[in-house]
C-alpha positions as CSV (number, residue, x, y, z in Angstrom):
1,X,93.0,-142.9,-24.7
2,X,93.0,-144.0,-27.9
3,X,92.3,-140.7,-30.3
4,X,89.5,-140.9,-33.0
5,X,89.7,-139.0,-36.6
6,X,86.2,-138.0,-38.8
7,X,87.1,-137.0,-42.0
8,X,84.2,-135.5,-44.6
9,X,86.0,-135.4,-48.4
10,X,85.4,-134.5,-51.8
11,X,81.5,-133.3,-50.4
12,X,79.1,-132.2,-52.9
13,X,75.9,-130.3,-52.2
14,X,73.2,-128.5,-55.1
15,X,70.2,-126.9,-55.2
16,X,68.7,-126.7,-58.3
17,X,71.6,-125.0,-60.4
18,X,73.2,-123.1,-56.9
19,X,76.3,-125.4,-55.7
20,X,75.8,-124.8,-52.0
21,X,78.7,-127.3,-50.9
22,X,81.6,-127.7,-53.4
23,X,84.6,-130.6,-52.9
24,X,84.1,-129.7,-49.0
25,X,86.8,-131.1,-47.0
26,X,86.8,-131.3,-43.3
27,X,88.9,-133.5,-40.7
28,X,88.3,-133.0,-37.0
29,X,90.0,-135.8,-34.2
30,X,89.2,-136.2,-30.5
31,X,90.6,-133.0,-28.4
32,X,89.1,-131.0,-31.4
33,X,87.0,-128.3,-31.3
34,X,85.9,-127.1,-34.7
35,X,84.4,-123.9,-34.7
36,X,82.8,-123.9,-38.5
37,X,81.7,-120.1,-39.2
38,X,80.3,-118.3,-42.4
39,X,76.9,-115.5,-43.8
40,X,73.9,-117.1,-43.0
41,X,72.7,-119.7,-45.6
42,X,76.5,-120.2,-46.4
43,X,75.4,-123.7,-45.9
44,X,76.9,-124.7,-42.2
45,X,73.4,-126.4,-40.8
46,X,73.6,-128.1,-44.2
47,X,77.2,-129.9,-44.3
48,X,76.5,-131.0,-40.2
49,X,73.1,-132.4,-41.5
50,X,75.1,-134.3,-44.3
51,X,77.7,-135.4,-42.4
52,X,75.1,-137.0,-39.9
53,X,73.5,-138.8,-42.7
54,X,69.7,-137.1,-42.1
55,X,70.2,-134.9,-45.7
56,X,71.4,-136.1,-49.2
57,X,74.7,-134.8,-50.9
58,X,75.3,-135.1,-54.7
59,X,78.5,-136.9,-53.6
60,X,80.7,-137.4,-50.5
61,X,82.9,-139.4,-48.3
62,X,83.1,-139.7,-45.1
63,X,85.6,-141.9,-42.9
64,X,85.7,-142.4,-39.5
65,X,89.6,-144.5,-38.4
66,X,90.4,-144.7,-41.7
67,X,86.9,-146.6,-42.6
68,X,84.2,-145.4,-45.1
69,X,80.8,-145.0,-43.4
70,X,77.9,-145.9,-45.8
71,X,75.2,-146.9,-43.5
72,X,73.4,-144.3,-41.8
73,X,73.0,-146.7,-38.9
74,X,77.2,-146.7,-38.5
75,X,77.1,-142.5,-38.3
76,X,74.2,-142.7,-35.8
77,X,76.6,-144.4,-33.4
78,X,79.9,-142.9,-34.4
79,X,78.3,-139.2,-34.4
80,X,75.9,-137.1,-32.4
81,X,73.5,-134.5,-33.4
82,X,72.3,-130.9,-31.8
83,X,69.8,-129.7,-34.2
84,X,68.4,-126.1,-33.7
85,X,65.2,-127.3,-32.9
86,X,64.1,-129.4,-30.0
87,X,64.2,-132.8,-29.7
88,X,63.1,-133.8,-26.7
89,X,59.3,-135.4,-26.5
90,X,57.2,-132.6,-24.6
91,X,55.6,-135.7,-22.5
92,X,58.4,-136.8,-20.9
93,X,59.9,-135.9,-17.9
94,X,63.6,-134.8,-17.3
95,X,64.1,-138.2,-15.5
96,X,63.2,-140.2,-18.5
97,X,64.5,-138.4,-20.9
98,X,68.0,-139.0,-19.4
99,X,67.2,-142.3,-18.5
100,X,66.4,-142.7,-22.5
101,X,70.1,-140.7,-23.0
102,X,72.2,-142.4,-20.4
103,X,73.5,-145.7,-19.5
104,X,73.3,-146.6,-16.1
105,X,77.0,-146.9,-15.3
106,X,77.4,-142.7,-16.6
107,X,73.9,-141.8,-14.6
108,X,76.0,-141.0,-11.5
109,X,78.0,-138.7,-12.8
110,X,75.4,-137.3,-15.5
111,X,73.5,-136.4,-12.3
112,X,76.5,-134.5,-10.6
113,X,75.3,-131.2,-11.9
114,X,73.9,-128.0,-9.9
115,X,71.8,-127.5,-13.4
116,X,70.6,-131.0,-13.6
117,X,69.8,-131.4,-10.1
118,X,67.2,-128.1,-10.1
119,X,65.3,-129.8,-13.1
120,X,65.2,-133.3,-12.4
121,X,61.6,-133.6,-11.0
122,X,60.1,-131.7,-13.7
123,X,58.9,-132.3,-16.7
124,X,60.0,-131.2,-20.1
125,X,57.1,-128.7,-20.8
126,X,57.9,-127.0,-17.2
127,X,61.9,-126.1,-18.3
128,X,62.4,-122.7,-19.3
129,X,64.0,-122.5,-22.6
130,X,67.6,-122.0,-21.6
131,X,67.2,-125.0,-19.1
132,X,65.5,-127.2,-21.8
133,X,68.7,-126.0,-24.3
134,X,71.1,-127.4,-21.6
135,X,69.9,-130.8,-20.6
136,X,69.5,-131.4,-24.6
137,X,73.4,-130.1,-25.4
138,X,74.9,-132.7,-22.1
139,X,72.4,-135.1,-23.8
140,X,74.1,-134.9,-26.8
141,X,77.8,-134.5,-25.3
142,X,77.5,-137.3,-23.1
143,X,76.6,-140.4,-24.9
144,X,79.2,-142.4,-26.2
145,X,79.3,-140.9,-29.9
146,X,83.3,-140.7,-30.6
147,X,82.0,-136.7,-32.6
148,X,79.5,-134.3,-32.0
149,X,77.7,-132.0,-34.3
150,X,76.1,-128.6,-32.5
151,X,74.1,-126.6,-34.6
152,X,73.4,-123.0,-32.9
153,X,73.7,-124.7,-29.4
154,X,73.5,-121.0,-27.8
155,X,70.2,-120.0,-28.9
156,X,68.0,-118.5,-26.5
157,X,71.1,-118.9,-23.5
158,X,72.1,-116.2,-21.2
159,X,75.7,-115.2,-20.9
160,X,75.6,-117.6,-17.3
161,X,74.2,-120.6,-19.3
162,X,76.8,-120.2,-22.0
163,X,80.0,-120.4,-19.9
164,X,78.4,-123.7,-18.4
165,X,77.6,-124.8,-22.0
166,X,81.3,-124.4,-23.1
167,X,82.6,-125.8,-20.2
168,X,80.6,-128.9,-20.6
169,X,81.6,-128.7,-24.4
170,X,85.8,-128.6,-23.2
171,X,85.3,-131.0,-20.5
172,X,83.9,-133.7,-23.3
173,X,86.6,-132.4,-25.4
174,X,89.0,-134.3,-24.1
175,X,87.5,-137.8,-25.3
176,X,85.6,-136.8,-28.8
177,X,85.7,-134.2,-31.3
178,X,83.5,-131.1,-31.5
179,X,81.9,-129.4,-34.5
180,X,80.1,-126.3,-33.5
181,X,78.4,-123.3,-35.5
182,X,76.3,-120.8,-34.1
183,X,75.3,-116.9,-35.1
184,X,76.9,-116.3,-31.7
185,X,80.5,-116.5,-33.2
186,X,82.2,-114.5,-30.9
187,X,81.9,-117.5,-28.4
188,X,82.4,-119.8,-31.3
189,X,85.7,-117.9,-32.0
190,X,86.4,-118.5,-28.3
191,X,85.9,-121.6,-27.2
192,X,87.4,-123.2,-30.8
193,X,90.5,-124.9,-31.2
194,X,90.3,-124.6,-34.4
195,X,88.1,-122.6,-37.2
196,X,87.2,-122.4,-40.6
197,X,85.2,-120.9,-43.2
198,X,82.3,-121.5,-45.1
199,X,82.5,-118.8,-47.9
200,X,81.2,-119.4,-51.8
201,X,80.4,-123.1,-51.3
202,X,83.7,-124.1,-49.9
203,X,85.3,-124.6,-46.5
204,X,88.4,-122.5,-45.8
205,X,91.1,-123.6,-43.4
206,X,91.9,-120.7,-41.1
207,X,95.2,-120.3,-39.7
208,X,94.7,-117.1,-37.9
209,X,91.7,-114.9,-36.8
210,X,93.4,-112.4,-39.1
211,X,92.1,-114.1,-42.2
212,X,88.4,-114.1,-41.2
213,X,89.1,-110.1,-41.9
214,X,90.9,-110.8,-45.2
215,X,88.3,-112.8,-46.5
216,X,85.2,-110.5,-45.3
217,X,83.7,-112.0,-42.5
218,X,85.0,-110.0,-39.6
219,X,86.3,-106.5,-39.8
220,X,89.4,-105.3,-38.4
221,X,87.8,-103.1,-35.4
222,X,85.9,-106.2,-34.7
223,X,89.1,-108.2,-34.6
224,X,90.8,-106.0,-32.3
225,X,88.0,-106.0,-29.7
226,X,87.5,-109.5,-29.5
227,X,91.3,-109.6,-28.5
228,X,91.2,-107.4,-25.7
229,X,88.5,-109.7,-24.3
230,X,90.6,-112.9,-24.6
């Protein structure tokens, strides 16, 4: 399988005089899972809405293979998108929105699902919020985007529905990369393969969970908890 490579360089963001992105680089490849932490309003939701083209930067790049995407269009097939809000229309039903989602040839498989099966004759407004969360996230993880974006894909999930959200997000792993931020960061620390750091406007490349400590973000009892759990 022929491995893909997003890269985001030299990314500006401002508002009004407060740089909230500065000279941002980020490069994430298929088998990637990117687990981008940082304070809230560090500006995470911000870089994943620029690098899927639906908000403005001052200045960027952004390649995927080697070529420059300018066209919104070309990211909208090369990228998928989990916002934190909902996206689904309330007046469809779970049928059509994967019918919507899906090609036929992946419907099969889509299907072959314990959670997907126990909603499939209801409608949107009749999921609970956990089981509304999860149909939208394998929406999202299985089209044939070669990335995906998740903004705060846990919300509202109970421990059960997380460990079938990041198994869905490892078993798509395998054929796209992952970018994933959520205030849930222990799981995001988890299920990463990789991490980094949105501190002060720029994005830090962490080599060890040990750094998030020396740059402020975790504390060191923290740290050592979180191992015992691994």
């Amino acid at each position: 399988m022929k491995k893909h490579i997003l890269e985001v360089d030299s990314e500006q963001k401002r508002y009004d005089a407060q740089s909230i992105l500065s000279d941002v680089y980020l490069k994430c490849e298929t088998n990637d899972i990117i687990g981008l932490l940082g304070r809230n309003g560090s500006g995470k939701s911000t870089l994943l809405k620029i690098i899927f083209g639906i908000e403005n930067a001052d200045f960027k790049f952004v390649r995927i293979d080697g070529v420059v995407k300018t066209k919104i269009s070309d990211l909208f097939n090369e990228i998928s998108y989990l916002s934190q809000d909902n996206f689904i229309p309330n007046q469809l039903s779970v049928k059509k929105a994967i019918s919507l989602s899906i090609n036929s040839e992946h419907a099969e498989c889509f299907y072959n699902d314990e959670m997907i099966q126990s909603i499939n004759n209801r409608k949107i407004p009749q999921l609970l919020g956990g089981e509304l969360r999860y149909l939208e996230i394998k929406l999202v993880l299985c089209n044939p985007s070669k990335f995906v974006l998740l903004d705060e894909p846990y919300n509202g999930l109970s421990p059960l529905m997380i460990e079938k959200v990041n198994k869905l997000i490892k078993e798509n792993a395998t054929r796209k990369g992952v970018l994933i931020t959520d205030h849930n960061y222990e799981n995001v620390i988890s299920i990463s393969t990789k991490l980094m750091l949105m501190k002060d406007g720029k994005l830090h490349h962490i080599k060890s969970k040990e750094e998030l400590v020396d740059k402020g973000y975790l504390n060191a009892n923290f740290l050592n908890t979180l191992k015992k759990f691994q």
